[in-house]
Backbone as a chain_set.jsonl record, in Angstrom:
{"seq": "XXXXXXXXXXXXXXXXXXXXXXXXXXXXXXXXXXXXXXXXXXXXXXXXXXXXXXXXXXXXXXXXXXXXXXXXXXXXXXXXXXXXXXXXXXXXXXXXXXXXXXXXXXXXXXXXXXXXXXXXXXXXXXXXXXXXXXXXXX", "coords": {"N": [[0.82, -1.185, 0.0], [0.382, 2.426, -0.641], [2.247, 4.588, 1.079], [1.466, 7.195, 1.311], [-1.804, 7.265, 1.341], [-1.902, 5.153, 3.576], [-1.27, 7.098, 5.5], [-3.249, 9.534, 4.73], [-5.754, 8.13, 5.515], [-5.533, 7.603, 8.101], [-5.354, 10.425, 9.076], [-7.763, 11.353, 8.609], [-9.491, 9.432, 10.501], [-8.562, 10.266, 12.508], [-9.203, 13.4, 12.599], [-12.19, 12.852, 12.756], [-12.835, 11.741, 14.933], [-12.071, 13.247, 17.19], [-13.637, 15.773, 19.152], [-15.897, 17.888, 18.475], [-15.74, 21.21, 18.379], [-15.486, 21.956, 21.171], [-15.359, 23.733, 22.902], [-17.138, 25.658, 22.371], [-19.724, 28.209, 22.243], [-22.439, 29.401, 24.598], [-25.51, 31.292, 24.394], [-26.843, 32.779, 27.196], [-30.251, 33.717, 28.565], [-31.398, 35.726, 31.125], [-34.373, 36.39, 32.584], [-35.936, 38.47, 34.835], [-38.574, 38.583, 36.799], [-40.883, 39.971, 38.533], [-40.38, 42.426, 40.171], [-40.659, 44.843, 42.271], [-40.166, 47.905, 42.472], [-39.49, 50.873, 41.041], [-36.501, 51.757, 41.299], [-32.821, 51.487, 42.187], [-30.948, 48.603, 41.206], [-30.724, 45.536, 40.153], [-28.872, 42.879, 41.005], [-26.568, 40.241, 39.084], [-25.196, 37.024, 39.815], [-23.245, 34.327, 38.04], [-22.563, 31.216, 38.565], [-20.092, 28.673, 37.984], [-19.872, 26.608, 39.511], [-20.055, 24.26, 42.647], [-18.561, 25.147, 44.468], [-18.068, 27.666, 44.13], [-20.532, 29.291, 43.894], [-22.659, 31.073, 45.43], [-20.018, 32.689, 46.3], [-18.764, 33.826, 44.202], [-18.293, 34.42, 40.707], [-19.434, 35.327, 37.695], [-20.789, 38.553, 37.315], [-23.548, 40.81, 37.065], [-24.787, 43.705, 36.225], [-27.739, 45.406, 35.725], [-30.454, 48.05, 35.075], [-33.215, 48.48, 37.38], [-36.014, 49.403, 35.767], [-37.821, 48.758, 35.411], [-40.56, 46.393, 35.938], [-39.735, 44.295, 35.397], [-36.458, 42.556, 34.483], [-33.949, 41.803, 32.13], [-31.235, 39.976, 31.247], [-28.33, 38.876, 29.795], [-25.675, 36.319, 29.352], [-22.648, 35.15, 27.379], [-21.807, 31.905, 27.141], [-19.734, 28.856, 28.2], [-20.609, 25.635, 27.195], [-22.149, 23.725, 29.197], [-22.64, 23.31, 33.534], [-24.731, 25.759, 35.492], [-25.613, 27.873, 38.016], [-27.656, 30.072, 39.315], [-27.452, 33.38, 41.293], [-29.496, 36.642, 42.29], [-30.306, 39.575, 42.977], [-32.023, 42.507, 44.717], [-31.346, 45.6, 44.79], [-32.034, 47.88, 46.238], [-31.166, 50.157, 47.295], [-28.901, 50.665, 45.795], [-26.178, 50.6, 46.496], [-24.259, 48.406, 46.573], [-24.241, 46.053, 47.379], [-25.645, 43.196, 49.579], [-28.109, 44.186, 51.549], [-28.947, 43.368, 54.936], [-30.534, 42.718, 58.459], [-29.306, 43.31, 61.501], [-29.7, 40.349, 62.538], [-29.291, 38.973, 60.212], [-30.719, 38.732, 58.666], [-32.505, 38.809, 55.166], [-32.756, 42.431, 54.017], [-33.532, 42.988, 51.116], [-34.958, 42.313, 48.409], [-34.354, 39.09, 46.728], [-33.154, 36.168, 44.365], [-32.688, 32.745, 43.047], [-31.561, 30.594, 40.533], [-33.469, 28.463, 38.836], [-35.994, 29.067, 40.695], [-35.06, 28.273, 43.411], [-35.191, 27.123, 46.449], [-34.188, 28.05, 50.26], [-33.73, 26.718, 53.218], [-33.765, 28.13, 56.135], [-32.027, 29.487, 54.79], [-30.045, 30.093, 52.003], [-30.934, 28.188, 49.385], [-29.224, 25.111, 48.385], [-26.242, 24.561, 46.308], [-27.31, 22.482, 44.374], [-29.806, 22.172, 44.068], [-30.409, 24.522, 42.697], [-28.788, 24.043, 40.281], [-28.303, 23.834, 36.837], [-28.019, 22.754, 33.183], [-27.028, 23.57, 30.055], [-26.932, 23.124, 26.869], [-27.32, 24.73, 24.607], [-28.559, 27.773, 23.018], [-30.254, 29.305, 25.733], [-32.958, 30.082, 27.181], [-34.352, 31.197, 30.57], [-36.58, 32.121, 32.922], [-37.121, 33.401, 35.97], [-38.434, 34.65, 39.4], [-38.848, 37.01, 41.768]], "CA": [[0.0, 0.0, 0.0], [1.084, 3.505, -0.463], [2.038, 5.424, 2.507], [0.128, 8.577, 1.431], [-2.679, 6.547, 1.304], [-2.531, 4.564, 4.941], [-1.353, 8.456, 6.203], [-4.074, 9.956, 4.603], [-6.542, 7.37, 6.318], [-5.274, 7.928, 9.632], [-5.992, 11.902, 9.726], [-9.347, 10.73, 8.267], [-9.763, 9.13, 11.496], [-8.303, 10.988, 13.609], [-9.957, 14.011, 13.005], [-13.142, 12.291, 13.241], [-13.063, 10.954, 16.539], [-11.912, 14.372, 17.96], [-14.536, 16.681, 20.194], [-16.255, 18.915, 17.184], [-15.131, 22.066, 19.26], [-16.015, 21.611, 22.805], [-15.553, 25.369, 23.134], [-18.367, 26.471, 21.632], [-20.271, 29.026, 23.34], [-24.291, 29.767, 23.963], [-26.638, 32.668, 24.9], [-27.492, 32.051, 28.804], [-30.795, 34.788, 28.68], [-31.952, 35.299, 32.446], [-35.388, 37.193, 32.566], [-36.238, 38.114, 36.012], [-39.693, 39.471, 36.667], [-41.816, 40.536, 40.049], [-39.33, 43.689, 40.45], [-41.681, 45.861, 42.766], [-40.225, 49.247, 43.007], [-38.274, 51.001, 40.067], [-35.139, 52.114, 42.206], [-31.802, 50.789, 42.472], [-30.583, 48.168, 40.506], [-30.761, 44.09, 39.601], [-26.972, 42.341, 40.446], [-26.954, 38.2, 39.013], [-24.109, 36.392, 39.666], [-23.412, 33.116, 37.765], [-21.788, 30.545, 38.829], [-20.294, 27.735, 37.36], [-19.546, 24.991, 40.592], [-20.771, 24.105, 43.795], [-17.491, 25.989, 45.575], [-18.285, 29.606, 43.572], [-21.883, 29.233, 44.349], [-22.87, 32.392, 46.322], [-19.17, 33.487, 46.941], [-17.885, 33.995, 43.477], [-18.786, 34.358, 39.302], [-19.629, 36.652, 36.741], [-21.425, 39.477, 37.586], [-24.209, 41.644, 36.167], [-25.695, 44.612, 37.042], [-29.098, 46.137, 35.091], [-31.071, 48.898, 35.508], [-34.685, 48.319, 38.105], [-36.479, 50.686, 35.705], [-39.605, 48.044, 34.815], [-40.941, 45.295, 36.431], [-38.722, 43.011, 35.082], [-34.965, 42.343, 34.058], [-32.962, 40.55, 30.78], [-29.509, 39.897, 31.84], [-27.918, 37.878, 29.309], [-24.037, 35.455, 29.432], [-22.507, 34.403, 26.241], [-21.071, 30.983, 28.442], [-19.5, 27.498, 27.082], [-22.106, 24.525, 27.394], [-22.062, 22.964, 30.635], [-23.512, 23.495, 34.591], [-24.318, 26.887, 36.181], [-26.531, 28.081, 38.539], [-27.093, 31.911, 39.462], [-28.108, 33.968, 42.5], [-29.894, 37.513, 42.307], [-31.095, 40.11, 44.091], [-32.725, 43.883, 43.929], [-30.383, 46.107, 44.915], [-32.54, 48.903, 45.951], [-30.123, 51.29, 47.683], [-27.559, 50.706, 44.903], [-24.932, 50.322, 47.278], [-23.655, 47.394, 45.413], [-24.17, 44.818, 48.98], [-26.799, 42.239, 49.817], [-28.279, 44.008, 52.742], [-29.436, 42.344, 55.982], [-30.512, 43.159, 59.422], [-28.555, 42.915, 62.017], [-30.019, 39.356, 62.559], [-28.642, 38.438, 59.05], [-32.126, 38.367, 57.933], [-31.906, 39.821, 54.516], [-33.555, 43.346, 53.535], [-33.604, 42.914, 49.874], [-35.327, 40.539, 47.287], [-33.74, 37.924, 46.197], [-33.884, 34.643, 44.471], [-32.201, 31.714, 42.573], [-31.993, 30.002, 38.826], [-34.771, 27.031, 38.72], [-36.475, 29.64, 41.472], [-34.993, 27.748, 44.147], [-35.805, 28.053, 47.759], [-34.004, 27.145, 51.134], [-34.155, 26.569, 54.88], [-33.058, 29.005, 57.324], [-30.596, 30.141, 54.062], [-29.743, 29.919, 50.423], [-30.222, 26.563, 48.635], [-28.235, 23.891, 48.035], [-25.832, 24.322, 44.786], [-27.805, 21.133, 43.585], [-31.108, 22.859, 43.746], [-30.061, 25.657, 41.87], [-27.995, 24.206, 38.862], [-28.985, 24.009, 35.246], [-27.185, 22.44, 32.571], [-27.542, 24.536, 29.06], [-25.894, 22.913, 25.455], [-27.834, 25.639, 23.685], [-29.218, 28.886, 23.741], [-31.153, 28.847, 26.599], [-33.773, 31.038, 28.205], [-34.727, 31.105, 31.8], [-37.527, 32.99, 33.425], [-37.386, 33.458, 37.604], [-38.871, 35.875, 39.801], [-38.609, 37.716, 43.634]], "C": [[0.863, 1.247, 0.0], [1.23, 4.438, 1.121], [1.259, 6.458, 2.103], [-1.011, 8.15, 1.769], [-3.138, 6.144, 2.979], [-2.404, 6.41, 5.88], [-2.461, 9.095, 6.316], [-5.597, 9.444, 5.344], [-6.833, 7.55, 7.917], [-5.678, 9.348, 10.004], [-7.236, 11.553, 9.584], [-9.896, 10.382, 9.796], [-9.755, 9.879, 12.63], [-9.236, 12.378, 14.118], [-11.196, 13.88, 13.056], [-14.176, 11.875, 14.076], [-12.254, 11.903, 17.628], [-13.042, 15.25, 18.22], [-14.734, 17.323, 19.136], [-16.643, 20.288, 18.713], [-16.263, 22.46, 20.425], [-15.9, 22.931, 23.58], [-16.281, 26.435, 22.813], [-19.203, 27.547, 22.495], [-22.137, 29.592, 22.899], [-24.155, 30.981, 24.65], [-27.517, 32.139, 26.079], [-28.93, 33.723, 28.723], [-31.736, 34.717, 30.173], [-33.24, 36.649, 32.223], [-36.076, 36.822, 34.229], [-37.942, 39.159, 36.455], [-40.248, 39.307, 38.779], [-40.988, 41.618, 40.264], [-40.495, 44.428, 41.034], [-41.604, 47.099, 42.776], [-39.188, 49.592, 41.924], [-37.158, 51.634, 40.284], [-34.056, 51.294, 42.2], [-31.409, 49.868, 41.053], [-30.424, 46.461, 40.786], [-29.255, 43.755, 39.294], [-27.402, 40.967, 40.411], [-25.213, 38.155, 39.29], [-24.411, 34.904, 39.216], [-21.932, 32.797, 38.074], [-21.564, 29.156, 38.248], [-19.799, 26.356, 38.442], [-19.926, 25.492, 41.446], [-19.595, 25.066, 44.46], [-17.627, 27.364, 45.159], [-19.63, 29.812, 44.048], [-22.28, 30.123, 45.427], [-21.511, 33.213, 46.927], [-18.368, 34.475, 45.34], [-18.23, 33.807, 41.897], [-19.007, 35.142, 38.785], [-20.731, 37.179, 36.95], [-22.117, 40.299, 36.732], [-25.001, 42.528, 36.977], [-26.943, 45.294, 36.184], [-29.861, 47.226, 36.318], [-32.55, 48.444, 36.284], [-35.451, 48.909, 37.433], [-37.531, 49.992, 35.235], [-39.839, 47.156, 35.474], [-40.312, 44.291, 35.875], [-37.663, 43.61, 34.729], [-34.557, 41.592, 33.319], [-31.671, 41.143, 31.032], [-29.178, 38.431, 30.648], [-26.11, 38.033, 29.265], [-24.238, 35.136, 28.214], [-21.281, 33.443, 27.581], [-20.375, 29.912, 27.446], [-20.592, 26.689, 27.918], [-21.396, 23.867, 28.847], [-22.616, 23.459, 31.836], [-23.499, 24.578, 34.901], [-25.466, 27.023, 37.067], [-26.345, 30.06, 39.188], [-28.284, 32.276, 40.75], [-28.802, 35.386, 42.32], [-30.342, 37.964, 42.941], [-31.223, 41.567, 43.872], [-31.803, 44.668, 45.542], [-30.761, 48.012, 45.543], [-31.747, 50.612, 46.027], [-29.302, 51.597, 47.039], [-26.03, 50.963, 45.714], [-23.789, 49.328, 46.562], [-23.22, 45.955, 46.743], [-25.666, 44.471, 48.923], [-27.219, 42.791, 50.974], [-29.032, 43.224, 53.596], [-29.69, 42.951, 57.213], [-29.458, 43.152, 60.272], [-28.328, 41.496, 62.946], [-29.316, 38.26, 61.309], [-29.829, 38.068, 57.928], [-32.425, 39.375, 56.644], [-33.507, 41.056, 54.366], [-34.105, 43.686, 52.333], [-34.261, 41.971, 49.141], [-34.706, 39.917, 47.012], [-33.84, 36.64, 45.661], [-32.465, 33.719, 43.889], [-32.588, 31.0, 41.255], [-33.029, 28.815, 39.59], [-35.661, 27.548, 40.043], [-36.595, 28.539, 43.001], [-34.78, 28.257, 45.417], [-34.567, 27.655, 48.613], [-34.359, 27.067, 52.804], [-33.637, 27.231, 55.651], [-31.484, 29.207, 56.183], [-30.689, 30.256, 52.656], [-30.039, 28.759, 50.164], [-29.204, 26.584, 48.503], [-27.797, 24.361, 46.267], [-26.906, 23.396, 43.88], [-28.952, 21.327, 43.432], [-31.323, 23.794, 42.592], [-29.694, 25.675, 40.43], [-28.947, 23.798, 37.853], [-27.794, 23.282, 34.386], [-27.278, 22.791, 31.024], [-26.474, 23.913, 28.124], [-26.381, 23.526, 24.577], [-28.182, 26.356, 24.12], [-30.054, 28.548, 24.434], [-31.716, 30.374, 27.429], [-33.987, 31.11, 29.131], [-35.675, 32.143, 32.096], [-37.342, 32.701, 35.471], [-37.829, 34.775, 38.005], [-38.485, 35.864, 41.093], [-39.85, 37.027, 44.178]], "O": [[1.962, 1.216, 0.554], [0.375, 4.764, 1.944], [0.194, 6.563, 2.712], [-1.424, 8.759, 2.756], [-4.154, 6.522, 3.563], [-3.25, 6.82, 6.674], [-2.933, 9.377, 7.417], [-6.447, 10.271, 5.674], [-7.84, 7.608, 8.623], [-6.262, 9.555, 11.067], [-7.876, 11.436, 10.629], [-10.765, 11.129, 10.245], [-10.626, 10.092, 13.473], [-9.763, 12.59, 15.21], [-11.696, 14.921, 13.481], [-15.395, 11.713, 14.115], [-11.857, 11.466, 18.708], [-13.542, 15.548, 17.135], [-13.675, 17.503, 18.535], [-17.462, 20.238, 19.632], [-17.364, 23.007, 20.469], [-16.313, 23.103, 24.727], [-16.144, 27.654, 22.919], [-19.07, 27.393, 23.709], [-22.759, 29.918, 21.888], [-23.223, 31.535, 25.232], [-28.497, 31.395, 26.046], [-28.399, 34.827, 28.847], [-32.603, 33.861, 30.354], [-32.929, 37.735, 31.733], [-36.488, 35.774, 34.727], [-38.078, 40.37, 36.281], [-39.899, 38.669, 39.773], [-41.054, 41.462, 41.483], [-41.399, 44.665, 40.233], [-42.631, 47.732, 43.019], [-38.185, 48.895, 41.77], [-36.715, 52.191, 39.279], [-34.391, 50.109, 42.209], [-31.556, 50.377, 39.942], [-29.888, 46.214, 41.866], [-28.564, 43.98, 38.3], [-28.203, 40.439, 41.182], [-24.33, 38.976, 39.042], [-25.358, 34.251, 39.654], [-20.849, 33.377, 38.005], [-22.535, 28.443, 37.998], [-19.426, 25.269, 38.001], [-20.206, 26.687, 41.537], [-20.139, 25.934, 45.144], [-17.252, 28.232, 45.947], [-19.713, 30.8, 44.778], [-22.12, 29.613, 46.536], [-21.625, 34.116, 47.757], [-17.655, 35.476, 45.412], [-18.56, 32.627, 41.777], [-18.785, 36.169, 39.427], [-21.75, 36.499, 36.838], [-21.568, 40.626, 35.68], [-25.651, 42.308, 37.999], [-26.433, 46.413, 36.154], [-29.896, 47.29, 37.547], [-33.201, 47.856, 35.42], [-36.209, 49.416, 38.26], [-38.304, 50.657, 34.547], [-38.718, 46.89, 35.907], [-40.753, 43.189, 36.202], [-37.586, 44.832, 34.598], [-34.698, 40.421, 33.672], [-31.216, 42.287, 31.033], [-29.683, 37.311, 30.71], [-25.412, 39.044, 29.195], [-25.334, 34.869, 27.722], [-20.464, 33.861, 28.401], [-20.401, 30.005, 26.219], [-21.21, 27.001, 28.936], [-20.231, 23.689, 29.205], [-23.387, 24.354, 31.488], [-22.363, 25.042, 34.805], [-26.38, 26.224, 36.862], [-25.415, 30.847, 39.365], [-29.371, 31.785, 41.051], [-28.133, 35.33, 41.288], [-30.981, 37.325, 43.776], [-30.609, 42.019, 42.905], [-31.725, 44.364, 46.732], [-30.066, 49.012, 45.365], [-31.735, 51.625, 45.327], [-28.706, 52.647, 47.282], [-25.02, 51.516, 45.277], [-22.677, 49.639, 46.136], [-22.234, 45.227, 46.854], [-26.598, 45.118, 48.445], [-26.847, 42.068, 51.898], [-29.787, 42.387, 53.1], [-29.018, 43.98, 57.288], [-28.412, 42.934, 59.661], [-27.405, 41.303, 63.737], [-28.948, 37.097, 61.475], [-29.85, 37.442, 56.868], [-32.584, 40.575, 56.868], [-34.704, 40.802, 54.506], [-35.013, 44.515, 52.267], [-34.04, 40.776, 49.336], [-33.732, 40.669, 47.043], [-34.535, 35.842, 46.291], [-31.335, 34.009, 44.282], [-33.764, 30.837, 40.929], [-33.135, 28.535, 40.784], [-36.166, 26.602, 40.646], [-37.622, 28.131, 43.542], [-34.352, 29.382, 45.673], [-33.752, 26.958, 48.009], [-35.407, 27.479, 53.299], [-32.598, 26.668, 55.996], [-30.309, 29.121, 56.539], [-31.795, 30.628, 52.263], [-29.325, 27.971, 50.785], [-28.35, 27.469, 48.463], [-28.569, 24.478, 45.315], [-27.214, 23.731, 42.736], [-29.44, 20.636, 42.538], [-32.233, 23.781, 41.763], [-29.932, 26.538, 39.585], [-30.128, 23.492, 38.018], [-26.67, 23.234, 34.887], [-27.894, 21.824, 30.575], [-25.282, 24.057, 28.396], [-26.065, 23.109, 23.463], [-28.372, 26.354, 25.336], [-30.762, 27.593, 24.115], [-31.133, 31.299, 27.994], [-33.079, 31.587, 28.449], [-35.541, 33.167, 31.426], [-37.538, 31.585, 35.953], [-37.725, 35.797, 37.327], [-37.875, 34.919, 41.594], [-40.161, 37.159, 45.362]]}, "num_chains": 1, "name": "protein.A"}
C-alpha cells in the first residue's frame, strides 16, 4: 500500500473521533420578573460549581427601571446556577438586618428556595448545550 494513502486514512480518522469544538459558546438569557419598586438596581451572579456558588462568578448589574430584568451570558455549554437580588439602595451589597435576615429581594436560577438560608448548589444548577432562556422571579 502507499504510505500517502494509509497516512491519509489515519488523519481521516483521527480528526473524526476528535470533540467537534467543545468550546463552543451559547446565549445564557436570564429574565427576572416581580421587580416591585423602580429604584436601584438588579446584580446576578453566575456561577459555574458548587465551591463559587454564592461566593464567586460573573457578575451583572441592570437597571430596576420596569418590572422586570434581561440579563444575558454568552457561556460554554455545561452546569451553572445563578443567584440575584434587587439592589434597591444601589450600594452594590446584599443588605441584611442585624439578625442576618436579609432586607432585599432575592432569588435563585430554577427559582430555588431554602431553609433558614440559600439553597443547596444542587437545587439551583442548570445544565444549558444551547441557547437557553430562563424565566425566575422575587
Amino acid at each position: 500500500m502507499n504510505f500517502r494513502f494509509i497516512f491519509s486514512v489515519f488523519l481521516l480518522i483521527t480528526c473524526f473521533s476528535l470533540p467537534v469544538n467543545s468550546q463552543e459558546k451559547v446565549t445564557l438569557t436570564i429574565h427576572i420578573e416581580g421587580i416591585k419598586k423602580k429604584e436601584g438596581s438588579i446584580l446576578v451572579m453566575l456561577s459555574n460549581s458548587e465551591a463559587s456558588f454564592l461566593t464567586e462568578g460573573e457578575g451583572f448589574k441592570v437597571s430596576a427601571n420596569d418590572n422586570k430584568a434581561t440579563v444575558r451570558y454568552l457561556v460554554q455549554k455545561g452546569e451553572y446556577a445563578f443567584s440575584f437580588f434587587h439592589d434597591k439602595n444601589d450600594n452594590g451589597k446584599f443588605d441584611t438586618n442585624f439578625l442576618g435576615i436579609p432586607k432585599e429581594p432575592y432569588g435563585f436560577s430554577n427559582n430555588a428556595s431554602g431553609f433558614m438560608g440559600p439553597p443547596s448548589y444542587d437545587k439551583a444548577k442548570f445544565t444549558i448545550y444551547k441557547n437557553t432562556t430562563m424565566t425566575v422571579s422575587f
